[in-house]
N, C-alpha and C positions, 0 to 999 in steps of 0.2 A: 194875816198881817196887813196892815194899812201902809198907805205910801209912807204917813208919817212916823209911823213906827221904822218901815225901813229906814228912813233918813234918819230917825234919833240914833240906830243899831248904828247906823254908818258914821254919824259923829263920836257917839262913845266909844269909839274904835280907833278916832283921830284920822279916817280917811275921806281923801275928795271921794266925787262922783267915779272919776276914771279909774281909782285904786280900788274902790268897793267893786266895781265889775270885776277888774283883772281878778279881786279875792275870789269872787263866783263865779271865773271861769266863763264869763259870759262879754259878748258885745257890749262895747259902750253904750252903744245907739238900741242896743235892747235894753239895756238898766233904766235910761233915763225916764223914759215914761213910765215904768212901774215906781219909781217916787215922785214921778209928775203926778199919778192917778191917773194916767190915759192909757195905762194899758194895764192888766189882771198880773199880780204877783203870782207864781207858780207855787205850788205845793215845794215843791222842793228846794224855792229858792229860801221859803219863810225855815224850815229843818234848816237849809247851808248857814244861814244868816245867827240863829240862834247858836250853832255849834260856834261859829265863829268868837260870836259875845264870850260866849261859854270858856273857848277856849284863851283868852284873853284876861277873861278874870283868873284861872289859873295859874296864867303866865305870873301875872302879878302876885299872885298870893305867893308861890315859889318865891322870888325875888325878893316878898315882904318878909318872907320865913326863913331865906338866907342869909339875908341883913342881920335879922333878927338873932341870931346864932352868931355870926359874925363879929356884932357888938354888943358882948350881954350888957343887959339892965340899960340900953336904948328902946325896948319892946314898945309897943302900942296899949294904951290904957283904954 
């Protein structure tokens, strides 16, 4: 993972700098250089990060699927 992939993951997310750490369970002050590029993303932060995404589009598709149920023949074309 690159710095900028982390910070695009951390946008499509909708979160700052300090709520993408709290997500990773990690120091502020250790997040920030790994999407500065001044310090090496960890193997396991680029797996946390992707589950995250992962778990998020989920969330949504649920939501979209219970709307969708909700209010027949409002569904997505």
């Amino acid at each position: 993972m690159t710095p900028a992939g982390l910070k695009a993951a951390r946008r499509i997310l909708g979160l700052n700098r300090a709520e993408m750490a709290q997500q990773l369970r990690t120091p502020y002050r250790t997040y920030v250089p790994w999407e500065r590029g001044t310090a090496r993303i960890p193997g396991v932060c680029e797996v946390a990060v992707e589950l995250l995404v992962q778990k998020d589009r989920w969330v949504m598709q649920a939501i979209t699927e219970k709307l969708a149920s909700s209010f027949p023949g409002t569904g997505t074309r």
